[in-house]
C-alpha positions as CSV (number, residue, x, y, z in Angstrom):
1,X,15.1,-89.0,121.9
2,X,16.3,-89.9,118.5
3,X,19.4,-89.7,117.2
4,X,21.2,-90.2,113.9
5,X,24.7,-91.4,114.0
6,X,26.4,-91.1,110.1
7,X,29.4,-92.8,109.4
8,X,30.4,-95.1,106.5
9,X,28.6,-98.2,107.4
10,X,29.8,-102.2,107.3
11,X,27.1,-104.2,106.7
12,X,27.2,-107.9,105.8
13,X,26.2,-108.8,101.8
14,X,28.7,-105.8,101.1
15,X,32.0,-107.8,100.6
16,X,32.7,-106.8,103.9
17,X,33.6,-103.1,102.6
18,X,32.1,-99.8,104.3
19,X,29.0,-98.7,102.5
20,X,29.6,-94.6,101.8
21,X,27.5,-92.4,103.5
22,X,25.2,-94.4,105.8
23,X,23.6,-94.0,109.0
24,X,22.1,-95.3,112.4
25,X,18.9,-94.5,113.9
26,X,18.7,-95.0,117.7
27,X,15.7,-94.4,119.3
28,X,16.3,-94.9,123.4
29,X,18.0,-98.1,124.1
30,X,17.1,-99.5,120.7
31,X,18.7,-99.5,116.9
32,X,15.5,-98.9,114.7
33,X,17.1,-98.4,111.6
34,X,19.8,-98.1,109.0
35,X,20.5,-96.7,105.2
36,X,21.7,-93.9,103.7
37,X,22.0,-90.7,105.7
38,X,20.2,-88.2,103.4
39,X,16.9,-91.0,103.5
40,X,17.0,-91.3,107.3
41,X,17.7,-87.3,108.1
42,X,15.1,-86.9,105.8
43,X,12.4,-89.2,107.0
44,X,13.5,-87.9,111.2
45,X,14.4,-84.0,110.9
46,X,13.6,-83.1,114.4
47,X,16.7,-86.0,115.3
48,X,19.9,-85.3,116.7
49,X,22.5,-85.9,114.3
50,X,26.6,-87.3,115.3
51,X,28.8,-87.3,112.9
52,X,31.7,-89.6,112.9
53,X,34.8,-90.0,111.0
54,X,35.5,-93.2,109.5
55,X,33.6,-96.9,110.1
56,X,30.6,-97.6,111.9
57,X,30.6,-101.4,112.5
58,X,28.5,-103.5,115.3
59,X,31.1,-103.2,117.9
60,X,33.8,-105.8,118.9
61,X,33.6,-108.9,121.3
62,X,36.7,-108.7,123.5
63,X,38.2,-112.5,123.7
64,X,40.1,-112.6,126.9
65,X,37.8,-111.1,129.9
66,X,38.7,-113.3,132.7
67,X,42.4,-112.8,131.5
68,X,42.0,-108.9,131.4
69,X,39.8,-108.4,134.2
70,X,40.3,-111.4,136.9
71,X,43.9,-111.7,135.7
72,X,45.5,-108.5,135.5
73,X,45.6,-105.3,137.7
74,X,45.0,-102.2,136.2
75,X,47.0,-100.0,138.1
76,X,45.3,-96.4,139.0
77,X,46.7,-93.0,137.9
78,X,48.0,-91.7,141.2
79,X,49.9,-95.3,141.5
80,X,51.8,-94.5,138.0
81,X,55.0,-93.3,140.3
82,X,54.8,-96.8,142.0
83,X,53.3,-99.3,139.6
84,X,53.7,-97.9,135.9
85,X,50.9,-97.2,133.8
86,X,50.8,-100.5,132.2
87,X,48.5,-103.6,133.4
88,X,50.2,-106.0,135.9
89,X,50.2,-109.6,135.7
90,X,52.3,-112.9,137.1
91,X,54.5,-112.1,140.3
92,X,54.0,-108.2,140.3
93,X,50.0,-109.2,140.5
94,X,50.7,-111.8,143.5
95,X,52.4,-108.8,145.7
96,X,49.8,-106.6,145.2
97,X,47.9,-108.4,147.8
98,X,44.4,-108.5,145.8
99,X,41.1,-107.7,147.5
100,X,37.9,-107.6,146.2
101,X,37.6,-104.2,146.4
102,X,40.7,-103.7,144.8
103,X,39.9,-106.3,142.0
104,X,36.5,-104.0,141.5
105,X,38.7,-101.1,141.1
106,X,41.1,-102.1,139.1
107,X,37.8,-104.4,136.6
108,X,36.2,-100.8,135.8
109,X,39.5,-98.9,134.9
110,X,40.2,-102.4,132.6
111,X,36.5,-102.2,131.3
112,X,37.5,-98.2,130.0
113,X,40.3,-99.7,128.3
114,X,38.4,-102.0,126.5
115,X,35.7,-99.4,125.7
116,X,38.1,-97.2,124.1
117,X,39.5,-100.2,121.8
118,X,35.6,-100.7,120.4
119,X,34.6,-103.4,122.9
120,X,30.8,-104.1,123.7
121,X,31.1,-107.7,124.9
122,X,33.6,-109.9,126.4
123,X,34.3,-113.5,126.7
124,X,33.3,-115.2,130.4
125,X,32.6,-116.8,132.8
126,X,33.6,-114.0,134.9
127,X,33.6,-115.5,138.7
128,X,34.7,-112.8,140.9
129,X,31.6,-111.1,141.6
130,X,33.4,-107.6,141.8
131,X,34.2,-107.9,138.1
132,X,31.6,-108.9,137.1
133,X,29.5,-106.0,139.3
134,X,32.0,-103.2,137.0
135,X,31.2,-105.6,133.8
136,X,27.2,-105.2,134.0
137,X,27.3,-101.8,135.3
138,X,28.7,-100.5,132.3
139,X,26.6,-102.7,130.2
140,X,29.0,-104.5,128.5
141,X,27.6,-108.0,127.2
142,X,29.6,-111.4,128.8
143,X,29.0,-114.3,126.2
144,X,30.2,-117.7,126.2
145,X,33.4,-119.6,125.0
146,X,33.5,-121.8,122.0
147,X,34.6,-125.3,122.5
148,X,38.1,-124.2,122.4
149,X,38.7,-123.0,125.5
150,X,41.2,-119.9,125.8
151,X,42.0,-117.9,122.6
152,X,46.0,-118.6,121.5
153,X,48.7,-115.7,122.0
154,X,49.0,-113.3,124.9
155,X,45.8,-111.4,126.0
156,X,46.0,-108.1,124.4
157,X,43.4,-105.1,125.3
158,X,42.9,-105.0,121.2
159,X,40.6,-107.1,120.6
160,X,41.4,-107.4,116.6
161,X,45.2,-108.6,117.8
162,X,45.8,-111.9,116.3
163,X,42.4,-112.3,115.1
164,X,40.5,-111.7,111.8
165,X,37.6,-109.0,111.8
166,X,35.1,-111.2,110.7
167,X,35.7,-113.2,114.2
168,X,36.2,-110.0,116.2
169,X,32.9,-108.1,115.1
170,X,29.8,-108.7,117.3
171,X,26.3,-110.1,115.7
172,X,23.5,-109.4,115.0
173,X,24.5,-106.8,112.0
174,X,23.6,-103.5,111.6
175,X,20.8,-104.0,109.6
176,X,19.1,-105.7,112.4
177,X,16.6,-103.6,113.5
178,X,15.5,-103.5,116.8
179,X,18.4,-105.1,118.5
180,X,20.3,-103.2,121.4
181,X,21.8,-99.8,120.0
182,X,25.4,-101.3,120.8
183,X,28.3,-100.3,117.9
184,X,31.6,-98.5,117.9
185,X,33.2,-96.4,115.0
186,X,36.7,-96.7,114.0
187,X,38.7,-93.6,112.5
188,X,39.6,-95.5,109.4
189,X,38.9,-95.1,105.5
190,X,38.2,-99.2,105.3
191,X,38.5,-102.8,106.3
192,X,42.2,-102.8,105.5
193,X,42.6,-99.7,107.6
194,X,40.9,-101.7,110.2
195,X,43.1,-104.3,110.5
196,X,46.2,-102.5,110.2
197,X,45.7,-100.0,112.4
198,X,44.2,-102.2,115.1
199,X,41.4,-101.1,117.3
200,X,42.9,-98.2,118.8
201,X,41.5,-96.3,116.3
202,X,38.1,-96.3,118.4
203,X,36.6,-92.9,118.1
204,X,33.2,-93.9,119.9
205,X,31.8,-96.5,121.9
206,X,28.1,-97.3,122.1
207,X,26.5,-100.2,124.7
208,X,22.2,-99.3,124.4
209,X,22.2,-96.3,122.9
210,X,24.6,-94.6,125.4
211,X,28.2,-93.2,124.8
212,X,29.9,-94.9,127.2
213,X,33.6,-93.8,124.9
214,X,34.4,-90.6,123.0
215,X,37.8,-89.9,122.5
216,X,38.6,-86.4,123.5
């Protein structure tokens, strides 16, 4: 099936500045093409079409996953009364008493986190093999660590906190056709908005041509 996603578009060789009006075409798994929205409607009519408010960009690459997902327990709902809402880390991590099913659990409820901040890869190597199992299941990318090491400041599940967008956003670009369908949209009027308003403002998530986030 195809399907048009319409959004204002950044694209590199644009100053970095959304271009008006643009769309995505996925066809399966697959981004086949980019450009204006009236031009690729136009050229597909029997295509489903989403429309999204704000910035489509390439999607984000997430800095800390082994801090975020082999690091921190994120607790479940129904242990809110007990735990908080809020991930755990240091001693209140230790007396948890970690298994690997628990670490499994807690990976994929992290891993939605990160999906609804614009995430469609994250930093590794991710060792426990539980983490790693909710990582690929989702489809999230894992890609290496430059030379240095560990990013600086606290992990943070935005992965724009602390960091410029230009470091944060995932090649290839948009206008690559036939790369993986993976992007997010941001409910934001431009690249300023973006970095003000952090990656919270994630209205979509997509890893190969799937919606794995929608905010509701």
């Amino acid at each position: 099936m195809l399907t048009i996603h319409t959004a204002d578009l950044l694209l590199p060789g644009h100053g970095r500045e959304p271009v008006p009006g643009g769309a995505v075409l996925v066809e399966g798994r697959l981004l086949t093409a980019t450009g204006p929205y009236e031009e690729l409607a136009t050229a597909h009519p029997a295509a489903r079409v989403r429309r999204w408010p704000g910035v489509l960009t390439p999607g984000l690459l997430h800095p800390y996953g082994p801090e975020l997902l082999e690091r921190t327990y994120h607790p479940d709902p129904r242990e809110a009364d007990a735990l908080g809402t809020e991930p755990l880390t240091g001693a209140a991590l230790d007396a948890l008493g970690m298994t690997d099913t628990r670490w499994g659990a807690s990976a994929r409820r992290g891993v939605q986190r990160m999906l609804a901040h614009g995430t469609v890869a994250v930093t590794g190597p991710l060792t426990r093999d539980a983490v790693a199992d909710a990582v690929h299941r989702v489809g999230l990318g894992v890609r290496g660590r430059s030379a240095g090491g560990e990013p600086p400041g606290p992990p943070s599940l935005d992965p724009l906190a602390g960091r410029p967008l230009s470091e944060a956003l995932l090649p290839p670009p948009l206008d690559f056709a036939g790369r993986d369908a993976d992007f997010a949209v941001f409910d934001v009027s431009d690249v300023a908005g973006l970095t003000t308003v952090g990656a919270a403002s994630c209205v979509v998530t997509v890893l190969a041509g799937r919606m794995v986030y929608r905010r509701r």
